[in-house]
LOTOR-743215 format. One line per field, with one value per residue: x, z, y of N, C-alpha, C in turn. Coordinates in nm, 4 decimals, decimal comma. Layout:
BEGIN
npx <- c(X  ...)
npz <- c(Z  ...)
npy <- c(Y  ...)
capx <- c(X  ...)
capz <- c(Z  ...)
capy <- c(Y  ...)
cpx <- c(X  ...)
cpz <- c(Z  ...)
cpy <- c(Y  ...)
% end
This chain:
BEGIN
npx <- c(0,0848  0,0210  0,2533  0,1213  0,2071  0,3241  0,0922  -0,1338  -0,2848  -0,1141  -0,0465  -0,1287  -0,1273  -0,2934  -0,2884  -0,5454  -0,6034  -0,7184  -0,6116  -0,7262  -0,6727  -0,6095  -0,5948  -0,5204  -0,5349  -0,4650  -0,5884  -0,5352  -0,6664  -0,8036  -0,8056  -1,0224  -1,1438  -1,2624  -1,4096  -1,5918  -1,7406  -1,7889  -1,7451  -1,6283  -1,3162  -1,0049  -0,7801  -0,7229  -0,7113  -0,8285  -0,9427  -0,9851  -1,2728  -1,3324  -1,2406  -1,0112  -0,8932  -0,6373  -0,5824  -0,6717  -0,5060  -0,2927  0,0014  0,1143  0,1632  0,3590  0,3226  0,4598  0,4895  0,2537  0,0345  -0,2645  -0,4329  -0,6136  -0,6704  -0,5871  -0,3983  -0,3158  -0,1079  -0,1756  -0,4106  -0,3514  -0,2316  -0,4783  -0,6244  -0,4409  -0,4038  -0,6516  -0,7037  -0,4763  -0,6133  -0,8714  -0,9621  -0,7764  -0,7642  -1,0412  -1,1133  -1,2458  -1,3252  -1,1445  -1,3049  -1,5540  -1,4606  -1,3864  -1,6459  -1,8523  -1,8657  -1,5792  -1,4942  -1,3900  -1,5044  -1,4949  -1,4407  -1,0887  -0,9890  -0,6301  -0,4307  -0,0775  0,2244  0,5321  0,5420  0,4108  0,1168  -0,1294  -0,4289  -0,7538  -1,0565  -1,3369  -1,5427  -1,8627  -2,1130  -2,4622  -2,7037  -2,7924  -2,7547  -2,6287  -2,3323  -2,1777  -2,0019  -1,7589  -1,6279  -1,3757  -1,0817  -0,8139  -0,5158  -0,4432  -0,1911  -0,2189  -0,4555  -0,7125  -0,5841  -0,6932  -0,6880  -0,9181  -1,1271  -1,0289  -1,0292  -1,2780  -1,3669  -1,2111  -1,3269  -1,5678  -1,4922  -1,4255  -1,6420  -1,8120  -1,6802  -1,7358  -2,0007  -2,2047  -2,4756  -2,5176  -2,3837  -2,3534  -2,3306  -2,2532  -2,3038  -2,1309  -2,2283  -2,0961  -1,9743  -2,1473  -2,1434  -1,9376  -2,0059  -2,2081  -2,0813  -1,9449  -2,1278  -2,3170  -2,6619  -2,8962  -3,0614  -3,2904  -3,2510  -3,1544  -2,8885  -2,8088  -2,4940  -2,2585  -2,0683  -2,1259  -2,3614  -2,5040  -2,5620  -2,7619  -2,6472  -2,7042  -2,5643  -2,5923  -2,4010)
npz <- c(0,0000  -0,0337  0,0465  0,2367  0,1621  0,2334  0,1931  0,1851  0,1726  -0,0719  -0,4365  -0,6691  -0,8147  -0,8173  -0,9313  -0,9609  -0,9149  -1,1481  -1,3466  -1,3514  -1,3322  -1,1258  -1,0470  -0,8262  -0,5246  -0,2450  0,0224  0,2672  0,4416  0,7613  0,8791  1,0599  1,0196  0,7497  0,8394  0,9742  0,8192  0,5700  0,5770  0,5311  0,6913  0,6242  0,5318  0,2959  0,0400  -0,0696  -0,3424  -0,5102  -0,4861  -0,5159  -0,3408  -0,2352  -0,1718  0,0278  -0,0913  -0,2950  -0,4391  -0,7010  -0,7753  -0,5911  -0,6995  -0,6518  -0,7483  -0,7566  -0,9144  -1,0576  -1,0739  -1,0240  -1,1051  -0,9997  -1,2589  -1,2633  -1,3611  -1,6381  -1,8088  -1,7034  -1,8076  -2,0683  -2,1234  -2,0715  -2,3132  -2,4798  -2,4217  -2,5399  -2,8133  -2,8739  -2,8468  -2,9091  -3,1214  -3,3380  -3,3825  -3,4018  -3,6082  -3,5395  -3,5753  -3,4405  -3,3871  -3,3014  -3,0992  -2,9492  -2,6996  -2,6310  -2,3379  -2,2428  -2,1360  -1,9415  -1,6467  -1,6632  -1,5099  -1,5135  -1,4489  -1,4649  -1,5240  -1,5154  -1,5502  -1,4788  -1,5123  -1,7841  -1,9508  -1,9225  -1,9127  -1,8936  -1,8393  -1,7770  -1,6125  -1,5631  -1,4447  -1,4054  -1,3253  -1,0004  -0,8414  -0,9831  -1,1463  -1,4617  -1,6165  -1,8655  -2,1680  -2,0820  -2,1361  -2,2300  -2,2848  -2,5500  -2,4936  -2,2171  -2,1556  -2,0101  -1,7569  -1,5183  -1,5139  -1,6222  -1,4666  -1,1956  -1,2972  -1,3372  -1,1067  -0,9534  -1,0495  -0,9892  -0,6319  -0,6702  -0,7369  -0,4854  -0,3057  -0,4407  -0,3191  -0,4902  -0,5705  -0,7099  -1,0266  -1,3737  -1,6892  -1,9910  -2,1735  -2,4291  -2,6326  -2,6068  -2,4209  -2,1651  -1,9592  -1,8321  -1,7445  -1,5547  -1,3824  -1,2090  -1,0959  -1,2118  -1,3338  -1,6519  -1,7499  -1,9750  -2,1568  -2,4693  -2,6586  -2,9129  -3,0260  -3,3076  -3,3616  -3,2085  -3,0430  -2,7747  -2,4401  -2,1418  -1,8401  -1,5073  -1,1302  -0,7739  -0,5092)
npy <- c(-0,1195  0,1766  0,4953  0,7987  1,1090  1,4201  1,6292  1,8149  2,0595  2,1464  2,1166  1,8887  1,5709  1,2674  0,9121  0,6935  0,3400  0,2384  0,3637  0,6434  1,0611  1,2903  1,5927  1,8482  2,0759  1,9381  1,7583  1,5626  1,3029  1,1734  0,8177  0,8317  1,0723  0,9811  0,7100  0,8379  1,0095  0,8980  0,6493  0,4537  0,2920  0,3929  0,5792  0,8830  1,0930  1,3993  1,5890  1,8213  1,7614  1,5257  1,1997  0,9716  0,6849  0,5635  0,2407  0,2916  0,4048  0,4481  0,6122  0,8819  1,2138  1,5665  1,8476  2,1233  2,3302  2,3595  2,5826  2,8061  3,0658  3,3176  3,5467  3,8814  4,0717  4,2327  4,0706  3,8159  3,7509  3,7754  3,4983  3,3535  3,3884  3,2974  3,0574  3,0148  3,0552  2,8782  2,6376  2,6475  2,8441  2,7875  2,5186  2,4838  2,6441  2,8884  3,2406  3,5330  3,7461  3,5488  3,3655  3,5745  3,7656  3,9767  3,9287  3,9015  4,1223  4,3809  4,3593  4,0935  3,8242  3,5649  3,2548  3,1241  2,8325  2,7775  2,6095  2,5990  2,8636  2,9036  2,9758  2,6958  2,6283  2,7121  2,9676  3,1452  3,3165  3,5162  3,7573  3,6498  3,7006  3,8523  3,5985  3,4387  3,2758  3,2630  3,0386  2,9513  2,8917  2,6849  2,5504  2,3452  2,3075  2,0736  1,8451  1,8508  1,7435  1,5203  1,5154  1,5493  1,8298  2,0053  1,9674  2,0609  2,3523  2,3984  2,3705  2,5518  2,7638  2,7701  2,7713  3,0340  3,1876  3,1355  3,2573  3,5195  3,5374  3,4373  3,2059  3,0443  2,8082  2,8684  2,6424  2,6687  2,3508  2,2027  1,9275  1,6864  1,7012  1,6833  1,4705  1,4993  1,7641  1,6747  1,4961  1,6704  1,7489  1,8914  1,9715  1,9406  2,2075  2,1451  2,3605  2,4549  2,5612  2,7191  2,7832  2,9688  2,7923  2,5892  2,3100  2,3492  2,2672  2,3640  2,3885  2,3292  2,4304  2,4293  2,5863)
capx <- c(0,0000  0,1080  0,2427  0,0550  0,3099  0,2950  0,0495  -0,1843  -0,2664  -0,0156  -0,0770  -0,0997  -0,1402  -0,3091  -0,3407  -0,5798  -0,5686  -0,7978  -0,6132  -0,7605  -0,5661  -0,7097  -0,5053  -0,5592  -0,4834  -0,4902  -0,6453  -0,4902  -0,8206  -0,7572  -0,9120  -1,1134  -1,2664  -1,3106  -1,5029  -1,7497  -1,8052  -1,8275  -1,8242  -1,4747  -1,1659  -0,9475  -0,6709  -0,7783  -0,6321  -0,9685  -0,8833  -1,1289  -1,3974  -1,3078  -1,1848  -0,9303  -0,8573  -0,4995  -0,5821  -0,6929  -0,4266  -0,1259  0,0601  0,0870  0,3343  0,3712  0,3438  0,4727  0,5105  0,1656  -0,0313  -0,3837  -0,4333  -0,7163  -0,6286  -0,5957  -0,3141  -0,2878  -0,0331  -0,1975  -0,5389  -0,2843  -0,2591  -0,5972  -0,6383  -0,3777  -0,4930  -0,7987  -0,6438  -0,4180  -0,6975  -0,9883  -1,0002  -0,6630  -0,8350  -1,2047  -1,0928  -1,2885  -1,3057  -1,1675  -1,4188  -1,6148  -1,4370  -1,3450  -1,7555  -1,9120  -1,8570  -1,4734  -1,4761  -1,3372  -1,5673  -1,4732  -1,2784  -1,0558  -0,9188  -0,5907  -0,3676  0,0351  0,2946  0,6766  0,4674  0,3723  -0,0316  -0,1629  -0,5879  -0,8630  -1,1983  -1,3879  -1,6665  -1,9135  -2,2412  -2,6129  -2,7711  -2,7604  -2,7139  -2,5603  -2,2358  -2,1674  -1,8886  -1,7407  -1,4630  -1,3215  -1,0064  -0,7520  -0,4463  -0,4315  -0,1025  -0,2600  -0,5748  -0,7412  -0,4846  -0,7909  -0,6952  -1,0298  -1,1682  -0,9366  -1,0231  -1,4212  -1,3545  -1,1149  -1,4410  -1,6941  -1,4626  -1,3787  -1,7822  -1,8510  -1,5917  -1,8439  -2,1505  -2,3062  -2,5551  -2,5415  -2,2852  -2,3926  -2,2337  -2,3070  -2,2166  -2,1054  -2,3103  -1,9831  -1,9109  -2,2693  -2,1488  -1,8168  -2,0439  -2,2846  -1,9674  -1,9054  -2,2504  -2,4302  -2,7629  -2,9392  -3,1981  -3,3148  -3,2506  -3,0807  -2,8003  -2,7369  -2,4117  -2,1923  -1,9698  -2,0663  -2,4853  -2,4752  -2,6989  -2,7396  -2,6563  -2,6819  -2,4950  -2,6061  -2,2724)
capz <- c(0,0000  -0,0668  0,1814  0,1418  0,1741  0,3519  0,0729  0,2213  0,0410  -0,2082  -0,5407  -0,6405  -0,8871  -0,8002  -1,0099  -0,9106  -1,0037  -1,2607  -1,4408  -1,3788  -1,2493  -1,0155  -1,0499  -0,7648  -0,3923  -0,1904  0,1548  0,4038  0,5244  0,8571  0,8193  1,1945  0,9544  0,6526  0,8846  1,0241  0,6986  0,4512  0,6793  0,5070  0,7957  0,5399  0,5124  0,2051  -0,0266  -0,0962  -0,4212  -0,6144  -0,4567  -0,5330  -0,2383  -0,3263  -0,0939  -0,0248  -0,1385  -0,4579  -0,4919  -0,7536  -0,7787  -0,5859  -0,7238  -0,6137  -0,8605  -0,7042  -1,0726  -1,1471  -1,0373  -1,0493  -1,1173  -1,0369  -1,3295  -1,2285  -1,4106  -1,7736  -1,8873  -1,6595  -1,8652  -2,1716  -2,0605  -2,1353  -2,4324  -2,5772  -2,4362  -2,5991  -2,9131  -2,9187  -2,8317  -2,9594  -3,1952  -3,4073  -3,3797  -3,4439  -3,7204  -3,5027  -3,6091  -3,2923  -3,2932  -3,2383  -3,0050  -2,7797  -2,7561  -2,5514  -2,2418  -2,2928  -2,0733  -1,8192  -1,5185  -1,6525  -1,4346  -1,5798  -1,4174  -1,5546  -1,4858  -1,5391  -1,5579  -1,4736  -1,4938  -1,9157  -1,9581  -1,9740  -1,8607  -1,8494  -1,7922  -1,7767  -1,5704  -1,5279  -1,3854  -1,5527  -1,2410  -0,8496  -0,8012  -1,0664  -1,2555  -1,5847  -1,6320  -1,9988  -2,2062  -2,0416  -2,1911  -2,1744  -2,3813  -2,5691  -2,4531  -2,0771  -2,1202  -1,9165  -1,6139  -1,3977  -1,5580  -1,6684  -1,3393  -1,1514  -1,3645  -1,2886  -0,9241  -0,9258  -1,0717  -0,8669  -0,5209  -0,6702  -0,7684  -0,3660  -0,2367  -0,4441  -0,2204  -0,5429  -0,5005  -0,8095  -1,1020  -1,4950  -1,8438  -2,1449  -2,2069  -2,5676  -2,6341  -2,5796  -2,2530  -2,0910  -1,8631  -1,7704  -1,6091  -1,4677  -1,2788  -1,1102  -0,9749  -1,3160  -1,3817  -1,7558  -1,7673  -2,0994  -2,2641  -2,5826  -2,6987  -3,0535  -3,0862  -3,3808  -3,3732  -3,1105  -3,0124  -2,6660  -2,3097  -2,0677  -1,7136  -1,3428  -0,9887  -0,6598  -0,4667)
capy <- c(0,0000  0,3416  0,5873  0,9278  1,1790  1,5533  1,7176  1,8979  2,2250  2,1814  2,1031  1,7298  1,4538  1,1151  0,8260  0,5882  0,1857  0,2074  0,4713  0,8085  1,1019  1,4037  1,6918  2,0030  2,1294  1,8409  1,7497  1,4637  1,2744  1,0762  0,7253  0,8057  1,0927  0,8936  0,6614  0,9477  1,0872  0,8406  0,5105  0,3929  0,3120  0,4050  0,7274  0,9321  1,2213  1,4787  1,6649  1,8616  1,6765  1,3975  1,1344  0,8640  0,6060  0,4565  0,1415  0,2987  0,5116  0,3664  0,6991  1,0510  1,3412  1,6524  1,9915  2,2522  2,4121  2,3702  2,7160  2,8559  3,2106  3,4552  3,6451  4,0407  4,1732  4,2047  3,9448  3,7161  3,7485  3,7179  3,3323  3,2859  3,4302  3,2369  2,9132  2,9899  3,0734  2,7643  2,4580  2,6584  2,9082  2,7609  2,4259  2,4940  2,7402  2,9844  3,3603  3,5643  3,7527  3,4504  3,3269  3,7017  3,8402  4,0648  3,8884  3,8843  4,2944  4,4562  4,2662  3,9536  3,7113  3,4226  3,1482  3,0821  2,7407  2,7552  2,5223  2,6190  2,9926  2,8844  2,8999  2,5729  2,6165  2,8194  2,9767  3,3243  3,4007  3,6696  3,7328  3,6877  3,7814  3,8634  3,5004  3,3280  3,2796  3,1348  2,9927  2,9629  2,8720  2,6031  2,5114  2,3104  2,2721  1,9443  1,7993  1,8600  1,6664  1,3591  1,4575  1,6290  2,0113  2,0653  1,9907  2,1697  2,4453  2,4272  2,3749  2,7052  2,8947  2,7854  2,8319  3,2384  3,2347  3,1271  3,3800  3,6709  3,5214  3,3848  3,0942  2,9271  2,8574  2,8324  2,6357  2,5760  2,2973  2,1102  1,7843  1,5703  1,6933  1,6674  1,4097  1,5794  1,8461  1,5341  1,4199  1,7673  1,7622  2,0220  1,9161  2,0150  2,2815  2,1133  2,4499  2,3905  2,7010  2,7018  2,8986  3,0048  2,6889  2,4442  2,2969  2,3660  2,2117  2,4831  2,3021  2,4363  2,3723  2,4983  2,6113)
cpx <- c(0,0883  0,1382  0,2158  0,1809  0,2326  0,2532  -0,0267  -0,1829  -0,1608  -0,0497  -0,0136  -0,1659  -0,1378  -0,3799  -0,3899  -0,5531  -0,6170  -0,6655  -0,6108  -0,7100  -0,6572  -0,5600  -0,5685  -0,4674  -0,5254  -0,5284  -0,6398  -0,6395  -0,7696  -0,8588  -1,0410  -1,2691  -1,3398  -1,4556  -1,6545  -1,8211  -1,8465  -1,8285  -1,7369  -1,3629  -1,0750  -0,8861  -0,7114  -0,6938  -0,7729  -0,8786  -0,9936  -1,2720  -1,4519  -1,2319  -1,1609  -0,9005  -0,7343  -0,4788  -0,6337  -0,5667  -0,2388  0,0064  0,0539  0,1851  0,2530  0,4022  0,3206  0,4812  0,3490  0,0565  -0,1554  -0,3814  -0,5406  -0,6810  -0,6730  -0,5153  -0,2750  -0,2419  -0,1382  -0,3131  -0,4640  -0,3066  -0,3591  -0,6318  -0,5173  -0,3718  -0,5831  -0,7810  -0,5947  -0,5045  -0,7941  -1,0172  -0,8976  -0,7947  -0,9718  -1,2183  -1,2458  -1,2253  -1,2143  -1,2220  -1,5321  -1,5888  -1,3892  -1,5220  -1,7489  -1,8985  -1,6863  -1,4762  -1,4393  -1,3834  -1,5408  -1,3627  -1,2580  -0,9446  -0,7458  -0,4738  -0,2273  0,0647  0,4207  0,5982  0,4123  0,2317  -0,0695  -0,3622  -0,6269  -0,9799  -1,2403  -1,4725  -1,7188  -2,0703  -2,3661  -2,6684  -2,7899  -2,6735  -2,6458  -2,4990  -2,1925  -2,0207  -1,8336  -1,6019  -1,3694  -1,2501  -0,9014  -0,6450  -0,4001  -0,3302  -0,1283  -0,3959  -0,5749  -0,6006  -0,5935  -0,7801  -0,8147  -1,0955  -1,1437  -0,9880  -1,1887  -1,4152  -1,3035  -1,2663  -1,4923  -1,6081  -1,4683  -1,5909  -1,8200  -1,7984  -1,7057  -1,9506  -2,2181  -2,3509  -2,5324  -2,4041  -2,3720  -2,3102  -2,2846  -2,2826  -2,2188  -2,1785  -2,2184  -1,9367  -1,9724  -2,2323  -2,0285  -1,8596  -2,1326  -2,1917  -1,9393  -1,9946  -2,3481  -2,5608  -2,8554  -3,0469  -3,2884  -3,3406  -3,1290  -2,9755  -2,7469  -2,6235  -2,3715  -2,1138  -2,0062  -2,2660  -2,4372  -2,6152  -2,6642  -2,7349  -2,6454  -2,6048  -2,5663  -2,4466  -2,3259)
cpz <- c(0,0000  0,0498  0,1212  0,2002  0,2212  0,1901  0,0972  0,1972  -0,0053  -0,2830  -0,5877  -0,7265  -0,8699  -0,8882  -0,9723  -1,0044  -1,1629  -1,3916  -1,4230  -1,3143  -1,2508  -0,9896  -0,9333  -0,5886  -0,3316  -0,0579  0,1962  0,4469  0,6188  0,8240  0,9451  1,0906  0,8482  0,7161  0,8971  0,8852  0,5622  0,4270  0,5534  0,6176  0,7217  0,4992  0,3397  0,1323  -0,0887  -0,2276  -0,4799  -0,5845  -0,4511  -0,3856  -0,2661  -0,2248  -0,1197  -0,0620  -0,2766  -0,5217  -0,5659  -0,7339  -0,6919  -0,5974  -0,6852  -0,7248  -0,8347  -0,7841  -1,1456  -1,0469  -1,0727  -0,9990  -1,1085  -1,0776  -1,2919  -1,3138  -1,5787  -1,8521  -1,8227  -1,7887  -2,0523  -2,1707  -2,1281  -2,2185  -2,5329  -2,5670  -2,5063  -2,7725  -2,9624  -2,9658  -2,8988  -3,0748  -3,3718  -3,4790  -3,4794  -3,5985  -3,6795  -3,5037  -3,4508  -3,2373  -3,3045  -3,1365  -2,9189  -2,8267  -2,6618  -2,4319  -2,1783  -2,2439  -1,9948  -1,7074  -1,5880  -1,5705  -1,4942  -1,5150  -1,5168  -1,4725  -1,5479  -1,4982  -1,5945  -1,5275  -1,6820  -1,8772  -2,0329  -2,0199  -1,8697  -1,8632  -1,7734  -1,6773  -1,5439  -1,4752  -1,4420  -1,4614  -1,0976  -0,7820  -0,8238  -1,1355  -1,3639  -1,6141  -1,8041  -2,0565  -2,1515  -2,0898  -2,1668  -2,2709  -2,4407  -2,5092  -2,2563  -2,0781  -2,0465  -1,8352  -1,4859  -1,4139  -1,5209  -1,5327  -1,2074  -1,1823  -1,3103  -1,1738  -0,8809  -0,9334  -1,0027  -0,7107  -0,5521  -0,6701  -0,5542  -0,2881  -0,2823  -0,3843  -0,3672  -0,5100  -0,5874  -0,9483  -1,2205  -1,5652  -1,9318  -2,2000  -2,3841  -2,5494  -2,6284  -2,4205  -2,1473  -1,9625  -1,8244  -1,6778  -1,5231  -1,3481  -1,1504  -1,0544  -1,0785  -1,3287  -1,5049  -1,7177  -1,8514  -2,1794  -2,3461  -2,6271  -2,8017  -3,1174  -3,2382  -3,4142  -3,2955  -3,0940  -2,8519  -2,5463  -2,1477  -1,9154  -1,5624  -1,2391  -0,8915  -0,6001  -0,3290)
cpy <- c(0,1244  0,4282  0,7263  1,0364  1,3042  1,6223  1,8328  2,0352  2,2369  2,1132  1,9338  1,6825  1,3712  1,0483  0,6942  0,4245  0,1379  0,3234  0,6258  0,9056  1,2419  1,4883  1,8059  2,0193  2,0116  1,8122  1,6066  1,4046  1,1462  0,9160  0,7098  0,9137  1,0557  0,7860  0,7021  0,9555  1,0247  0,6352  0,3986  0,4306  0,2669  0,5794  0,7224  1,0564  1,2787  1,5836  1,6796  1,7999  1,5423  1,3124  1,0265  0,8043  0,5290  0,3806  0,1514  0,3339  0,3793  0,4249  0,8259  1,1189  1,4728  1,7700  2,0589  2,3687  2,4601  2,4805  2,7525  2,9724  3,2857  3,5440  3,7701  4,1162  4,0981  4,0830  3,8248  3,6928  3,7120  3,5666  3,3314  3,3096  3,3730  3,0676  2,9039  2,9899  2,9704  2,6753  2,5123  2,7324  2,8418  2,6306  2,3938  2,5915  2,8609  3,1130  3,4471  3,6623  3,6880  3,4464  3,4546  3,7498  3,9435  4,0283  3,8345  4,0902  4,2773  4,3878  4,1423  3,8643  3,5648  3,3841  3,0873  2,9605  2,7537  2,6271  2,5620  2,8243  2,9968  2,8590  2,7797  2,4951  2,7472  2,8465  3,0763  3,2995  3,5382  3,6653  3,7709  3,6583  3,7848  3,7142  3,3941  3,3577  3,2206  3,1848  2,9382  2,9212  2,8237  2,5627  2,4853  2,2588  2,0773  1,8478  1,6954  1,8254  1,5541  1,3348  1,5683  1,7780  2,0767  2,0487  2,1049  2,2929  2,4700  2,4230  2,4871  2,8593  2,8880  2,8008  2,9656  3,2638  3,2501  3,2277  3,4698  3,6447  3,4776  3,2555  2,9685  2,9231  2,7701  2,7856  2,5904  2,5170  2,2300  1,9659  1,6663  1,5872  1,7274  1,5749  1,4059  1,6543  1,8054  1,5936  1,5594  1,8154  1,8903  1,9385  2,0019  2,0636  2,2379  2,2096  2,4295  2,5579  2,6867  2,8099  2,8783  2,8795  2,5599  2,4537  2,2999  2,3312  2,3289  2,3859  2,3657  2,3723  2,4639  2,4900  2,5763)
% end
């Protein structure tokens, strides 16, 4: 069995047996509270919401390189605009102004993810009304897929959304990755969003 190492809020990569790997800030779980709380006596690593048990766990590394940014200052917001550029607009042979709209201003906040301080992730939000944030443009550079990024990356929004006291967080999501935002607890409105480039399922979270 694995020994869990001193992680605790620092940034972390576990790969469970099956395969799948949970990238974020990490949280130590004793196995007395594992017991209470989820009625496994079994030591745990809590990441993104996720809770991995040592006997799942194949791998855990440590990425002290890998950073999440509440973009504020210029360059930073660069980052995401050239993540978005790379995976999406290059990609999709999206216009850019398609892909930068009206919601792409000054109050917008974007999430952005480094690596050795190079943008690697990201994500906008803004607010469509007292209580709710939609969350957008989720992206994640190809290279840096299916290692928990993109999660990471929705988990980063909705904690900054909870910090502004909102209640609820919005996405729209793409018809391939309906049960990506399942998994993080979205459930569909069954309103349908027919953008410019992509059919889109409008999905909600309570925070």
């Amino acid at each position: 069995m694995i020994e869990l190492p001193d992680c605790d809020d620092q940034m972390t990569q576990v790969t469970d047996l099956s395969g799948r790997i949970f990238t974020g800030i990490a949280e130590k779980e004793s196995a007395d509270y594992c017991f209470h709380e989820y009625g496994r006596d079994e030591e745990a690593i809590k990441v993104c919401h996720y809770v991995i048990y040592i006997s799942d766990i194949r791998e855990i590394r440590l990425l002290p390189e890998l950073k999440i940014i509440r973009a504020s200052e210029t360059w930073q917001q660069a980052g995401a605009y050239y993540v978005r550029i790379q995976a999406m607009a290059k990609k999709h042979h999206i216009p850019l102004r398609a892909e930068f709209d009206e919601h792409d201003g000054p109050d917008t906040k974007y999430i952005v993810v480094t690596d050795h301080d190079f943008p690697i992730a990201t994500a906008r939000m803004y607010p469509i009304d007292e209580q709710s944030m939609m969350i957008g443009r989720v992206v994640v550079l190809p290279e840096y897929r299916h290692q928990g990024i993109g999660t990471m990356v929705v988990n980063a929004c909705e904690e900054w959304a909870e910090d502004l006291y909102y209640l609820k967080t919005v996405v729209e999501s793409r018809d391939n990755k309906v049960e990506f935002y399942e998994e993080l607890g979205y459930e569909a409105t069954g309103e349908t969003v027919d953008g410019e480039t992509f059919r889109c399922i409008r999905m909600e979270k309570s925070l």
